[in-house]
N, C-alpha and C positions, 0 to 999 in steps of 0.2 A: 740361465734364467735368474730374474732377481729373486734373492729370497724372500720367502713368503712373510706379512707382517702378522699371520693369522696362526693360533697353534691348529696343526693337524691331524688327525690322527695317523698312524704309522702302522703298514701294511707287515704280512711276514716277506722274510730278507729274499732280494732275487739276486744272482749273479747273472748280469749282462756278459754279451757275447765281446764288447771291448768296453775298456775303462773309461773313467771320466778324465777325458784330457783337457787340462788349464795349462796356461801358461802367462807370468807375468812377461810382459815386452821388458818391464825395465828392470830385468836382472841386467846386474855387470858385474863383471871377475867372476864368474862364474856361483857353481851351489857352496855351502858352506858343509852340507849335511843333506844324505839321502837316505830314509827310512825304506828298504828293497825288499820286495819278494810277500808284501803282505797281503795281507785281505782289509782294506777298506771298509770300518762299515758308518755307516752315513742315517740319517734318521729314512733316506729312501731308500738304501738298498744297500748289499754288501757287494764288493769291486775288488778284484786283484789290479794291484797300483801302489809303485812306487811314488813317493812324498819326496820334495826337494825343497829343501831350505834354506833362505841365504838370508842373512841379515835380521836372526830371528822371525822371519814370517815366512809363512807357505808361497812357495814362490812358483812351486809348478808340481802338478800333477801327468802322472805320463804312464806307460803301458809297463809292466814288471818287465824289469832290465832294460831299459830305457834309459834311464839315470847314471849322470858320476857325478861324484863331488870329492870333495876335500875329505870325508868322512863318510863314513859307510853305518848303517846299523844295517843288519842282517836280519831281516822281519819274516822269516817263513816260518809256512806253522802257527805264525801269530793273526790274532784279530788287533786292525789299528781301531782304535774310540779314539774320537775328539778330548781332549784334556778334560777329563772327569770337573765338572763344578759341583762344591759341597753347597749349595744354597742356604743351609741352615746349622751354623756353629754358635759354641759360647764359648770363645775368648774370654776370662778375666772374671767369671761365672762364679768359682768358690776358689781364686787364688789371683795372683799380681798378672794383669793383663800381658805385661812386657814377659812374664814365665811363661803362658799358656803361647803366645806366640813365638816363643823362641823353641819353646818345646814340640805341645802338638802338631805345629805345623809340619814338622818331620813326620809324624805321623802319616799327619795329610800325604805327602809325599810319598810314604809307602807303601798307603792307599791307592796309589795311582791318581791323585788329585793331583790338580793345576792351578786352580782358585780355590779360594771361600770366602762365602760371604760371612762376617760374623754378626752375630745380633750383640749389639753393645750397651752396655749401658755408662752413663757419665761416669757414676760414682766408680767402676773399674777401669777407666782411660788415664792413664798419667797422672793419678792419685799418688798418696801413699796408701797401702793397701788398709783396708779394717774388714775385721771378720764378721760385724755387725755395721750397717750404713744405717746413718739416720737420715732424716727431713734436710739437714742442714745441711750433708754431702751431696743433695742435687744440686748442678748446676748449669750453667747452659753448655752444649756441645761443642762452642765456640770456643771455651773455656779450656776444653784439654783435648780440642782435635790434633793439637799442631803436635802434641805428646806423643798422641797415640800413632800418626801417620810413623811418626819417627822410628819408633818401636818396628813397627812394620816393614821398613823400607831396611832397619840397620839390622830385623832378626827372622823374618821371615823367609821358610824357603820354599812357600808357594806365594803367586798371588792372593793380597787380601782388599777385601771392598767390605764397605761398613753396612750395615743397615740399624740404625737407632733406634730404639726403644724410650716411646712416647710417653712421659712420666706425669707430666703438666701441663695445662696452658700456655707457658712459656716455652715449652717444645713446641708443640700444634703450632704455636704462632710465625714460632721460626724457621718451621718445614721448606719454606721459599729458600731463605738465608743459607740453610744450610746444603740444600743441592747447589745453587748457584756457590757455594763460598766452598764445600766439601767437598763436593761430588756425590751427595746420597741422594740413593733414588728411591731408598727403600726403607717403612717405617714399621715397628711392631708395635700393637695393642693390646691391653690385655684386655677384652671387652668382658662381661658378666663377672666381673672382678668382685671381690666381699670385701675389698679395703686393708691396706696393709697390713701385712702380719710379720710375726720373728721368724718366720722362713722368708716373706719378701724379702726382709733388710738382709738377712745373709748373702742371699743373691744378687745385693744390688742395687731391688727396687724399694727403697722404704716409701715412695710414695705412688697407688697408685692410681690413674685417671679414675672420673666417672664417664656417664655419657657424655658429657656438656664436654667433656675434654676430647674426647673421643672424635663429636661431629664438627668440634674446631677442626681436628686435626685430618681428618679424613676431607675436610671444604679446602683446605690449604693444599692436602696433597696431591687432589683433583686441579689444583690451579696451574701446577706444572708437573702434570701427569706421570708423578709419583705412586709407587707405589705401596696400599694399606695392607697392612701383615697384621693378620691376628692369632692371637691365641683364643681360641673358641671354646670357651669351658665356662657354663653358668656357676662360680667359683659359692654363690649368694646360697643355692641351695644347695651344692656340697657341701657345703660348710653345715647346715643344716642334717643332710643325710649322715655325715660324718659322725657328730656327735648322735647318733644311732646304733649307726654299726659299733661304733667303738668300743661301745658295751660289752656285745657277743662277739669279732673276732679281730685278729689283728695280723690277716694272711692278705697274701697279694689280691688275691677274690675280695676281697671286703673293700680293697682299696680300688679296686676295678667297679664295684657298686657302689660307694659313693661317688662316683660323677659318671652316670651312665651314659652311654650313646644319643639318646635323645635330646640331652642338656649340650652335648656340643653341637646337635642341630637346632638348637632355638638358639645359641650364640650364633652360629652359623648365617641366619636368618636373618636376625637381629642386625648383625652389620650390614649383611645385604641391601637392609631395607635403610640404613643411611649410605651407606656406598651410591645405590641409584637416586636419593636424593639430592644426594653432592654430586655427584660424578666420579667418585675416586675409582680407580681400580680394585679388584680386590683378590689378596694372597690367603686363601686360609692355610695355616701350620701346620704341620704332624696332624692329621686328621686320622683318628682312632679305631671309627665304628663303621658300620653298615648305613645308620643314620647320619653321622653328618657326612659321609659321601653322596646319602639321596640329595641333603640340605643343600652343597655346593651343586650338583645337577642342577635341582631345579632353579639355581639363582645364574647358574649359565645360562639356562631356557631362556629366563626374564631379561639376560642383558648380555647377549652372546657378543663375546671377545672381550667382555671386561671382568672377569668371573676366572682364576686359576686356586688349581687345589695342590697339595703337595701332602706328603706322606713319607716313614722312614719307615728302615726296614724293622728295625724291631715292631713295628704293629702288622706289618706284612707275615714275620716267620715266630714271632712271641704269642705268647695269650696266657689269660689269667691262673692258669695252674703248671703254668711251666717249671719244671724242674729247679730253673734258676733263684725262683724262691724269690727272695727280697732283692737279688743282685738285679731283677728284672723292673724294678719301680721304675716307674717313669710318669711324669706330669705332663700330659694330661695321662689316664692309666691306659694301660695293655687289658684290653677284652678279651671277649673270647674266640674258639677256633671259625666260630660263623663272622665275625667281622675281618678275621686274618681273610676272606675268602673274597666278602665282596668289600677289600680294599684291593687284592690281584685282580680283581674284575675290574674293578674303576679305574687302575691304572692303564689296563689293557684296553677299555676304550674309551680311553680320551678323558674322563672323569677328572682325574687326577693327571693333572704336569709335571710334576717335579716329584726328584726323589731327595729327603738331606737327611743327613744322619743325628741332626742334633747333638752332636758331640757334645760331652763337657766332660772334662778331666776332675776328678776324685779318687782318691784310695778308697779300698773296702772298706780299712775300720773307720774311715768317717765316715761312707755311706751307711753301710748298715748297722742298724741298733737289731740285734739278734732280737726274734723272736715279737717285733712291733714294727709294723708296716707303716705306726701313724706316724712316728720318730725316726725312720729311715727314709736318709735325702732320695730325691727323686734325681736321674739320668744317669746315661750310660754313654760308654768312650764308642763311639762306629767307625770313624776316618775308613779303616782299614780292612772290615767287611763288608762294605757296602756294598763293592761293586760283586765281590762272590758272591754276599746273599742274593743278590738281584741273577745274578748268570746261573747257579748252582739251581734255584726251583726251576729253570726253564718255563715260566709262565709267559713269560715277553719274549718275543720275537727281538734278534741280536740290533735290528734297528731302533726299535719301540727304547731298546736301553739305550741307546744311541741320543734320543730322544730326551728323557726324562733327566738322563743324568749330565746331559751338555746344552744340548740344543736348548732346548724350553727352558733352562733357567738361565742361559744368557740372555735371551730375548727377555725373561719377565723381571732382568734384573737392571737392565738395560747396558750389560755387556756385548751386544750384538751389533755391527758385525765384524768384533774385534776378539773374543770368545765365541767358543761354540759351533766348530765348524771345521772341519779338514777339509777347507778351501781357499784359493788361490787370495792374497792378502789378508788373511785372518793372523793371528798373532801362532806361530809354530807352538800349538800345543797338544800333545798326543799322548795314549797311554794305551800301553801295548799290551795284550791278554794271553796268555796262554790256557783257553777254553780248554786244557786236557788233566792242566796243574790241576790235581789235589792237594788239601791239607788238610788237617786237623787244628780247629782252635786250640789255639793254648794260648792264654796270657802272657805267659813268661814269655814266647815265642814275637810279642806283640811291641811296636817301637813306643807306643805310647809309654807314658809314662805311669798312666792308671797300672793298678795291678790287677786287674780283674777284667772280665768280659763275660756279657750275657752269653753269648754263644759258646762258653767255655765246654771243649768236646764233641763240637758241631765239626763234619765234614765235609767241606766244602768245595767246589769246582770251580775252575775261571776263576784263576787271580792272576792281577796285576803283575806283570816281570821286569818294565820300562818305563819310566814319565820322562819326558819332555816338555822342559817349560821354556818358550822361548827359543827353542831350538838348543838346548842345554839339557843336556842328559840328569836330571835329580834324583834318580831312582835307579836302582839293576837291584833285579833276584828280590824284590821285598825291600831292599836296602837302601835308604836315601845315602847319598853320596854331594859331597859337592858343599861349597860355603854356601851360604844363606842369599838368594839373588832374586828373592821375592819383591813383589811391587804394590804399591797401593794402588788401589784399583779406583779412581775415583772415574765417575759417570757422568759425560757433560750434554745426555742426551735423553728424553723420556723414557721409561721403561716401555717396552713393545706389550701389544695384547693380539 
């Protein structure tokens, strides 16, 4: 059957009594690569079924032992996922774009990821790097796309696809330009924004939108059905609540109270209601709370199939007293254990789409300023627990992750149906599980190059043992392997809803 253009929700896993047999006709010279003996799992259901590969893409599906090829992987015992997609990274974030992708992307890779999307901003593509960005380092995307692809294609060793971050007028304006001339499909807002600060210019953004900026750009991305990414945090009165708290305390809690749940549902809201005036589609980000999961609900209700929510695991398995202390900051904040609760509920039905980890690379002693929450940088390294944090609670059924962490963000990225899928002509992308691995976090243990991890001493189940990107082994045992044979991912097609 064609695949569906609608996200669906995803039942618990069945094993059918025979596999799902495809087969390309125009295989020649036979497979290149057969992934044997595994358990398929699929956003409908889990399948024992060998995989055959020829010429980088899925070329046939067939019954276990079924298959030969030129190469063998030995998949028993294992669960096959579709090539994990990260939907939501910062390349170039608080260091040289060309470092973060020559680096983390190994990460990526040990993660069991296949793609990422990275949120970019100008002032870190094919610059020379500065630790503080002014006004004057905005410039158009046009300006240092051709940089950054290069970077990508000469150091990446996953796939990378861009999504921009909307700074000015003269971004909004060129949202057309830049899918047609890029390949993006996908743009980030900061909407309820309080106006740049010496945290924006560090990361990046010294300049940032209002609304007038905002409904240009959300009218433009609706014109070729692009997709608007926001960051939903009324920034106007945390800023206000901020200078409150800061008086009496300066713990993860206090930084989890000033920008409480309900302020990312009236951001929430707030775009909704230009989204359905324009037409744009709409991405809300890391979504935090209880409230802005109802927020995005109800803005489904009002405009069903144009409406996707996404969430990372640190707001799923973190909350505001966790142990981790300050190593746990993140913008927007980590709540408490009743939002950790109904954000696995709204994952679980349908609520929420996507999973990303929000990656960004830092050291400890830059991040944290001991003992001051308001001075210690916000984000954390994930690539690499994602996919155990998501398998290790068992709240999702092995397809529902199937779902969240491949299917749905190829479709809302508009990778589909060239990502996202272990089937017949999809790009050979696969990441193999062994649901029985344990481990123990350790940072040291960890490829990134961060030295630290929220989850530091967390034990966790179902991790990653294999990636395959392209039909190219980049991963064993946790371990990326292999030169850097990553692609840019440009998108010459609307994002799906």
């Amino acid at each position: 059957a064609a695949p569906s253009t609608r996200f669906s929700l995803m039942g618990e896993p069945r094993t059918p009594r025979e596999p799902p047999v495809e087969r390309d006709r125009a295989i020649a010279g036979g497979l290149d690569l057969v992934v044997a003996g595994g358990s398929l799992v699929t956003p409908e259901g889990v399948y024992p079924a060998d995989v055959g590969v020829a010429a980088g893409r899925i070329a046939v599906l067939g019954a276990p032992g079924s298959l030969s090829g030129a190469n063998t992987v030995d998949a028993r015992g294992l669960h096959i996922f579709p090539g994990v997609i990260d939907p939501h990274t910062h390349p170039g974030n608080l260091r040289p774009f060309e470092q973060d992708i020559a680096e983390e992307t190994l990460a990526a890779a040990a993660g069991g990821i296949t793609a990422i999307l990275g949120t970019i901003k100008c002032t870190r593509m094919g610059q020379p790097f500065r630790e503080v960005t002014t006004a004057e380092d905005v410039c158009s995307y046009h300006e240092v796309f051709p940089l950054a692809r290069a970077a990508v294609e000469g150091q990446a060793h996953v796939d990378v696809g861009f999504s921009y971050i909307i700074m000015d007028a003269r971004h909004s304006r060129e949202i057309p330009e830049y899918t047609e001339r890029h390949g993006v499909q996908s743009f980030k807002f900061f909407v309820g924004n309080a106006g740049p600060s010496p945290w924006s210019g560090r990361v990046g953004m010294p300049v940032l939108g209002d609304d007038g900026v905002h409904y240009l750009g959300f009218r433009e991305a609706a014109r070729v059905g692009a997709l608007a990414m926001i960051h939903a945090e009324n920034q106007q009165v945390a800023r206000l609540l901020r200078a409150e708290l800061a008086a009496e305390a300066a713990d993860l809690n206090a930084w989890a109270r000033h920008s409480p749940g309900w302020l990312e549902a009236e951001a929430v809201s707030r775009a909704a209601a230009f989204a359905a005036q324009t037409g744009a589609r709409l991405y809300a980000v890391h979504l935090t709370s209880a409230e802005g999961a109802a927020a995005v609900a109800r803005a489904k209700a009002e405009r069903p199939g144009q409406v996707l929510g996404e969430t990372c695991p640190q707001y799923l398995v973190l909350n505001d007293r966790h142990p981790a202390g300050l190593l746990a900051k993140c913008a927007p904040p980590i709540h408490g254990p009743e939002d950790n609760e109904a954000l696995w509920r709204a994952l679980a039905d349908g609520t929420i789409d996507c999973v990303g980890s929000d990656h960004i690379h830092q050291s400890r002693a830059r991040k944290v300023v001991e003992g001051d929450v308001w001075r210690t940088n916000a984000g954390v390294p994930g690539h690499e627990t994602l996919l155990p944090l998501l398998l290790s609670a068992r709240r999702l059924s092995l397809p529902r992750v199937a779902a969240v962490t491949s299917a749905n963000p190829a479709r809302a990225f508009g990778l589909w149906p060239r990502k996202g899928a272990v089937a017949v002509g999809f790009d050979a992308d696969l990441t193999l599980v062994d649901l029985g691995r344990r481990r123990v976090v350790h940072a040291a243990d960890l490829v990134t190059s961060a030295d630290f991890s929220p989850y530091e001493g967390m034990e966790l189940s179902g991790w990653p043992v294999l990636a395959i990107l392209r039909g190219r082994v980049i991963m064993q045992d946790g371990q990326p392997i292999g030169a850097p044979t990553g692609r840019y991912l440009g998108r010459d097609k609307p994002c799906e809803t």
